[in-house]
C-alpha positions as CSV (number, residue, x, y, z in Angstrom):
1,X,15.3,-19.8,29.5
2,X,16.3,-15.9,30.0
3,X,16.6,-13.3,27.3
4,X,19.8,-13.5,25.1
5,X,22.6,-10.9,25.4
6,X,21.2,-7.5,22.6
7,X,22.9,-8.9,19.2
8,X,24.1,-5.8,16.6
9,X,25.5,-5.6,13.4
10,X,26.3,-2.4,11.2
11,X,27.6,-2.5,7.9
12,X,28.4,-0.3,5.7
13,X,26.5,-0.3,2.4
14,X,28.9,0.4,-1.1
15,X,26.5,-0.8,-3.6
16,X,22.8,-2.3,-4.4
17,X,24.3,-6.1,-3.9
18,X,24.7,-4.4,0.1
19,X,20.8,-4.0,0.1
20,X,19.8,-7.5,-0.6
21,X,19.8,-8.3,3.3
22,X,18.7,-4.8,4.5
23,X,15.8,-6.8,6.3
24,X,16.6,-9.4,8.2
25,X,15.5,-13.2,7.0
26,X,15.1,-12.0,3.9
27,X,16.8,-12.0,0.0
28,X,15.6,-9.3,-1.7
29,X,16.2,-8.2,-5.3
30,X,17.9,-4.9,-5.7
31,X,18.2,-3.2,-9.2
32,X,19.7,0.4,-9.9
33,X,18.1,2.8,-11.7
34,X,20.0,5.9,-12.3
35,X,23.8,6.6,-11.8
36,X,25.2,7.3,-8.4
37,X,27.0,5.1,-6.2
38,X,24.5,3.8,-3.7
39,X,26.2,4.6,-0.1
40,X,24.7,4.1,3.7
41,X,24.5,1.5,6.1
42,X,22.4,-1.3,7.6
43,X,21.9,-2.3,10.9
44,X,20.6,-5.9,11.9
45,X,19.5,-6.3,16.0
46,X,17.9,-9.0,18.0
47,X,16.1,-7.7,21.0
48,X,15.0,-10.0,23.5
49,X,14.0,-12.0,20.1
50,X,12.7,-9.0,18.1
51,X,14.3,-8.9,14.7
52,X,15.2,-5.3,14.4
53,X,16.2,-4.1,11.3
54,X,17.4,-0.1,10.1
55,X,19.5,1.4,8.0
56,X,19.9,4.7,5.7
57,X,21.0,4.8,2.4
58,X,21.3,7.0,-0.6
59,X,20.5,6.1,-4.4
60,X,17.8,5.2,-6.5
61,X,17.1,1.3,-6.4
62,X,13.8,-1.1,-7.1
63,X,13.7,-4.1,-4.2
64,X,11.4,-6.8,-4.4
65,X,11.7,-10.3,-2.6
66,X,9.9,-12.1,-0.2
67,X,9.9,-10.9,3.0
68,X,10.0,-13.2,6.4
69,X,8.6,-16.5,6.1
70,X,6.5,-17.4,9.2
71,X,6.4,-13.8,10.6
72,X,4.0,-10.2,10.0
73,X,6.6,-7.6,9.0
74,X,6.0,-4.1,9.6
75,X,7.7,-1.2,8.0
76,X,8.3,2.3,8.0
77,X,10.1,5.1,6.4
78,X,12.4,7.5,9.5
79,X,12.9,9.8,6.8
80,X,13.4,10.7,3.4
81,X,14.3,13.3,1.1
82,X,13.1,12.0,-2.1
83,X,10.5,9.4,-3.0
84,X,9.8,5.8,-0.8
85,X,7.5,3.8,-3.0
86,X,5.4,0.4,-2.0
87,X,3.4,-0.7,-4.5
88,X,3.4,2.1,-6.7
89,X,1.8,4.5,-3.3
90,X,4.3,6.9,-2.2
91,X,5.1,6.3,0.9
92,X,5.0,9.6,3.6
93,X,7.5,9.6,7.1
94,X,6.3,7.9,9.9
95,X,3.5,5.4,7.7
96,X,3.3,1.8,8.7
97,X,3.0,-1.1,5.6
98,X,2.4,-4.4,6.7
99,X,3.6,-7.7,5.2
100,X,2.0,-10.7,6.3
101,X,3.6,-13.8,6.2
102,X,5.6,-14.9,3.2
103,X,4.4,-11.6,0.9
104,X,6.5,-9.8,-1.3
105,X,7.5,-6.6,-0.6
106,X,8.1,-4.3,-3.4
107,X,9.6,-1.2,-3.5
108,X,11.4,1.7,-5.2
109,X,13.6,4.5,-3.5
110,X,15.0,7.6,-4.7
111,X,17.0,9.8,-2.7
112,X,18.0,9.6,0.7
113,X,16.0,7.6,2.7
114,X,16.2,6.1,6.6
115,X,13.8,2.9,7.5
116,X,13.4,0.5,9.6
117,X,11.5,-3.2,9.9
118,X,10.2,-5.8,12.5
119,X,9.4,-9.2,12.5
120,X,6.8,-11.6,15.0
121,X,5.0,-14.2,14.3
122,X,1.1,-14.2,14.4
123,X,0.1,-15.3,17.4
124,X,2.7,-13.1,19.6
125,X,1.4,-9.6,16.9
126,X,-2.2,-10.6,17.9
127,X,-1.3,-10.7,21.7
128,X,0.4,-7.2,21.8
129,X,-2.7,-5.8,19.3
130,X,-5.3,-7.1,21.5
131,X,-5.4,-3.3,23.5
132,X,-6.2,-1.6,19.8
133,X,-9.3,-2.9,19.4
134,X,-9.3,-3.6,15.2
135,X,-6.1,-4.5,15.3
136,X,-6.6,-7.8,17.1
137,X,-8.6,-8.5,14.2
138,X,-6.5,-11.9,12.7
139,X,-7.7,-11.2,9.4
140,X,-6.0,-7.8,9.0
141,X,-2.4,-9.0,9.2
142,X,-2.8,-11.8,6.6
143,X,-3.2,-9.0,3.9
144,X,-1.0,-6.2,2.9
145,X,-2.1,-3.1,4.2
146,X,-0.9,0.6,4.2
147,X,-1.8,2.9,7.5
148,X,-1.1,6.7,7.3
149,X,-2.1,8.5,10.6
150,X,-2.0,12.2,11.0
151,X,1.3,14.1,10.7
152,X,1.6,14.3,14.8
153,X,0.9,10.8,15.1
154,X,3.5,9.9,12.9
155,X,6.0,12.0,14.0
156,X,5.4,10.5,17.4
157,X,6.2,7.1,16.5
158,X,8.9,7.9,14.3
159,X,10.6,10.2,17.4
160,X,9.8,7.3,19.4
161,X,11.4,4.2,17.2
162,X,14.7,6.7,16.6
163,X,15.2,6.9,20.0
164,X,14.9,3.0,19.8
165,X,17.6,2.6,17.2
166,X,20.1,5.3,19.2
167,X,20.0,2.6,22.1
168,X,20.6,-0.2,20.3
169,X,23.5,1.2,18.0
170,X,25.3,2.9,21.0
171,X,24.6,0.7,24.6
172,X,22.4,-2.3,22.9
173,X,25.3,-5.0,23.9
174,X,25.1,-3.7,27.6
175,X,21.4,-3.9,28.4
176,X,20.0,-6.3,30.5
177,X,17.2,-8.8,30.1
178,X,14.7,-6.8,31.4
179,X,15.8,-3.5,29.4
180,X,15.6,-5.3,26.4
181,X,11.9,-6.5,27.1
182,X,10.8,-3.1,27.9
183,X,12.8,-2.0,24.5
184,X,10.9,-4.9,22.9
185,X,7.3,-3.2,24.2
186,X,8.4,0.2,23.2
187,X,9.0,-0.2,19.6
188,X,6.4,-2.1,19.0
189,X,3.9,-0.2,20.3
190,X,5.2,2.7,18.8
191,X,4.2,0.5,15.5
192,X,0.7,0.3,16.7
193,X,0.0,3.3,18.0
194,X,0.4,4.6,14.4
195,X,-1.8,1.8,12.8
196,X,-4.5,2.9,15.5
197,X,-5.2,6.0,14.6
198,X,-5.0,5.7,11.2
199,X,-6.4,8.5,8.6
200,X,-6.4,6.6,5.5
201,X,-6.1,2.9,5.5
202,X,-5.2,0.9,2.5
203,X,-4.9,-2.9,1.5
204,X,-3.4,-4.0,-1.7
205,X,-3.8,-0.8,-3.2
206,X,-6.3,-0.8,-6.3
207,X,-5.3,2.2,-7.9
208,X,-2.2,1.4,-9.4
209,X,-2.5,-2.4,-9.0
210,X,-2.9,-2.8,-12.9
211,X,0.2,-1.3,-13.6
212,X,2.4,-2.9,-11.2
213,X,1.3,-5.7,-11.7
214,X,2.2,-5.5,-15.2
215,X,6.1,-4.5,-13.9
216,X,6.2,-7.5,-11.7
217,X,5.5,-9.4,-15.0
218,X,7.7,-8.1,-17.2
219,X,10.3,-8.3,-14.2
220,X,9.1,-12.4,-13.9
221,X,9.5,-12.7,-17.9
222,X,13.1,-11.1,-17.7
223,X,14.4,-13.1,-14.7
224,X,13.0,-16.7,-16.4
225,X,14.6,-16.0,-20.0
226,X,17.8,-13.9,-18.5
227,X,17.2,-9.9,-19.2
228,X,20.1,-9.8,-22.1
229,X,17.4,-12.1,-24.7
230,X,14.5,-10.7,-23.8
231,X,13.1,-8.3,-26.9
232,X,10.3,-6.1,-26.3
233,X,8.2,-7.7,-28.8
234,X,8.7,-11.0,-26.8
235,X,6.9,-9.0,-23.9
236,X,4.2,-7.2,-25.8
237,X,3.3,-10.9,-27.4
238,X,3.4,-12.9,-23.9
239,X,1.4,-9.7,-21.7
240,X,-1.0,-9.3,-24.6
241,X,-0.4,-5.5,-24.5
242,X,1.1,-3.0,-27.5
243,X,3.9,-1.4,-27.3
244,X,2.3,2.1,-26.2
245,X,0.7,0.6,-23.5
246,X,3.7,-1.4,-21.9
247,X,5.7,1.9,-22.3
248,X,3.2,3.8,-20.6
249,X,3.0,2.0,-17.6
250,X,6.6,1.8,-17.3
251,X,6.7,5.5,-17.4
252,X,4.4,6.2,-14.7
253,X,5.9,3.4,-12.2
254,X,9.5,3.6,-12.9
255,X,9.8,6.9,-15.1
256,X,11.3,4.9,-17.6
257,X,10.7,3.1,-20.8
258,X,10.5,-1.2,-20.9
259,X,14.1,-1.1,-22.8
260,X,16.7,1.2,-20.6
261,X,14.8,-0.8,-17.7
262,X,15.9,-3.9,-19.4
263,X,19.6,-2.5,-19.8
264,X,20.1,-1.4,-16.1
265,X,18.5,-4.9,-15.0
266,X,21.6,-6.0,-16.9
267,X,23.5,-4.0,-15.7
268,X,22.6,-4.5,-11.9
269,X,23.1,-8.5,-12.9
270,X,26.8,-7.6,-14.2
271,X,27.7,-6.3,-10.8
272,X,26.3,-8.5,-8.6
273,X,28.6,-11.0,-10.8
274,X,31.4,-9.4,-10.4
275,X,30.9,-9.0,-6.3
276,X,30.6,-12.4,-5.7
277,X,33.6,-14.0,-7.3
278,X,37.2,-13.6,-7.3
279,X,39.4,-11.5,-9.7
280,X,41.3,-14.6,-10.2
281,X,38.1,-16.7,-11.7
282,X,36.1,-13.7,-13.5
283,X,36.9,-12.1,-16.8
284,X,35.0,-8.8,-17.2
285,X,34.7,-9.1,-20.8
286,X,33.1,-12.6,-20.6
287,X,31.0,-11.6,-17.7
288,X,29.9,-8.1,-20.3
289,X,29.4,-10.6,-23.2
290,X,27.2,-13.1,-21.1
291,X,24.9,-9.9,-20.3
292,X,24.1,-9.0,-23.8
293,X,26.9,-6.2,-24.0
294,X,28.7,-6.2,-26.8
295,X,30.2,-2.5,-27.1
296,X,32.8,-3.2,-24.4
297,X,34.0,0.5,-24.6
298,X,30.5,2.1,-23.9
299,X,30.0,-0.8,-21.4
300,X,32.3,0.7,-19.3
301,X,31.7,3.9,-19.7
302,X,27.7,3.0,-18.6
303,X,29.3,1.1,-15.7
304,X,31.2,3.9,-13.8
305,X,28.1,6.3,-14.7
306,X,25.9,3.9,-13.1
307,X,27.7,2.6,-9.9
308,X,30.4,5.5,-9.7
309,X,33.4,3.1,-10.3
310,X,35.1,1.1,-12.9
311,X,33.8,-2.8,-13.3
312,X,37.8,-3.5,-12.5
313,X,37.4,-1.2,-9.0
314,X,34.0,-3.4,-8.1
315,X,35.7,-7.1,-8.8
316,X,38.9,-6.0,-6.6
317,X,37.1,-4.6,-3.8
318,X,36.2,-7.5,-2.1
319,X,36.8,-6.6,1.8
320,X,34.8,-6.9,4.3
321,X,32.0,-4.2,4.6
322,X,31.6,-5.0,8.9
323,X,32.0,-2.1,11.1
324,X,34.2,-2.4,14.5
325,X,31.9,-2.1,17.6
326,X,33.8,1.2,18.1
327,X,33.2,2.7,14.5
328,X,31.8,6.2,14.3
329,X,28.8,6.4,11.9
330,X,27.7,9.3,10.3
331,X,24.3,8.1,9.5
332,X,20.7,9.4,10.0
333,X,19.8,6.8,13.3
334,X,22.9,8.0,14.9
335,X,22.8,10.4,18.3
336,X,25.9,12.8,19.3
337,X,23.9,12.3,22.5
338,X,22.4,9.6,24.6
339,X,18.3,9.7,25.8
340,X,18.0,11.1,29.5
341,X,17.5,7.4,30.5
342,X,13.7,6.8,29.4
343,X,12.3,5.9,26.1
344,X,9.8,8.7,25.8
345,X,9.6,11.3,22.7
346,X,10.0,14.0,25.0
347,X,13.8,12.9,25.1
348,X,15.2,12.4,21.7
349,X,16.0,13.8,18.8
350,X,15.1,13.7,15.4
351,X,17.7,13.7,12.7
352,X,17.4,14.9,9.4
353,X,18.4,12.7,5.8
354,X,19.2,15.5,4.0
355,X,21.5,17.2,6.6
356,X,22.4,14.8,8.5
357,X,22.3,17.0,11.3
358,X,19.8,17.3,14.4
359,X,16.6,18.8,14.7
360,X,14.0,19.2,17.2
361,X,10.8,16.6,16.7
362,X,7.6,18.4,15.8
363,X,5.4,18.9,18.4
């Protein structure tokens, strides 16, 4: 059986509920956590069988879900002007996480960021690793793990996997079978290059497992007895912590206290509501009330800080968020220009979150 035709999908991203999907196969869990409309867009690719996923975005939103059942994911950050968390490490440009089958990924970003996944099963990773020596090692990918390389190697993946992306956005539909396969080799080598030559290397990462742990708890605890009747006493006395304590930790993960966490979960619950069902069949005031918020009036005004529009904007807007083939982005992955027909860093470009403009990769 030959190699499928390239498959790819951009779409625009208008709010957290946008970022659920943001890797493929997966349902993640997005919560906001200060005000700003969250804005980018997401792309979803198959090449030659590779789940491809990328996308840029701006806000500040916590994600946690599981990610691919049956298959390693690896993960890296393109670029970022403000903080990428995993597990309470910040994450640098250009480091590789790994999630082995069926683990959770969890994650914070602030900012601007730009990022993009793979998927393969286990016996296909272990194939392509074999060359790296360690990395063939079975054992490794069945644990989370962090790799940071030095600066050039990173920036030499990360020019590399860009270019990637620019063929798939602009002339992926086009390529031929055997294009695709060497696209397929490229990017993820360019993953394992990076893990290769590793400077620091970390598994589930000790220093601040304590304290996310404890968020993941209180997150558990919220989700099972629905955010709105959950008292902070209610968490101290299940966690076995004071009150000090569980506001500490909160503080150093999330930069918040336990309770406004609690209110923008509810919040975050009170849109996704209101983007899933029709005008017709949703009253805002009920859907307010069944959250726990009872000042209507300062509801709204919390609302339209939080997500930049009015609960009544978010329940109309219900149009489709896919982009025509033809649509111009103006997004970080995107090249006013085309690679001089190869795939190696000497030929692409690096663009810049920030700008959104290009720049020359660092050499």
């Amino acid at each position: 059986m030959g190699t499928p035709s390239l498959s790819v999908t951009i779409r625009k991203v208008a709010g957290i509920e946008d970022l659920q999907d943001c890797v493929q196969g997966t349902s993640l869990r997005t919560k906001q956590l200060s005000p700003g409309q969250c804005h980018g867009a997401v792309l979803h690719a198959g090449v030659a069988g590779l789940p491809v996923s990328a996308g840029t975005f701006k806000g500040d939103v916590r994600v946690r879900g599981v990610m691919a059942p049956a298959m390693v994911t690896l993960g890296t950050v393109l670029d970022t002007n403000g903080f990428v968390g995993q597990w309470g490490i910040e994450a640098a440009v250009g480091d590789i996480f790994v999630f082995p089958c069926d683990s959770e990924q969890e994650g914070r970003f602030w900012g601007a960021a730009s990022y993009t996944t793979i998927s393969l099963p286990l016996d296909r990773l272990l194939s392509m690793a074999a060359p790296f020596d360690h990395l063939a090692d079975a054992a490794l990918w069945c644990r989370i793990g962090h790799f940071r390389a030095s600066p050039e190697v990173r920036t030499a993946a990360v020019t590399r996997i860009i270019g990637c992306l620019t063929v798939i956005q602009t002339i992926g539909r086009t390529l031929s079978p055997r294009v695709q396969d060497l696209l397929y080799e490229e990017i993820v080598d360019a993953f394992l290059t990076a893990m290769a030559h590793p400077v620091t290397v970390n598994g589930a990462p000790c220093p601040t497992r304590n304290g996310a742990r404890i968020v993941k708890l209180v997150e558990d605890y919220a989700m099972a007895f629905r955010a709105d009747s959950v008292q902070i006493r209610d968490l101290c006395r299940e966690l076995g912590l004071s009150r000090r304590t569980l506001d500490r930790v909160f503080q150093e993960h999330l930069g918040m206290g336990p309770k406004t966490y609690l209110r923008l979960a509810r919040l975050s619950a009170v849109r996704a509501r209101l983007s899933e069902t029709a005008p017709v069949e949703t009253s805002i005031t009920n859907v307010a009330l069944d959250y726990g918020f009872f000042e209507l009036g300062r509801f709204s005004v919390q609302y339209r800080q939080m997500f930049g529009e009015t609960p009544t904007q978010t329940l109309r807007r219900r149009k489709s968020n896919q982009l025509r083939a033809d649509e111009v982005l103006d997004w970080p992955l995107r090249s006013k220009r085309l690679p001089k027909g190869s795939l190696h860093e000497s030929d692409q470009i690096v663009w810049d979150v920030g700008t959104g403009q290009e720049r020359e990769p660092s050499r």
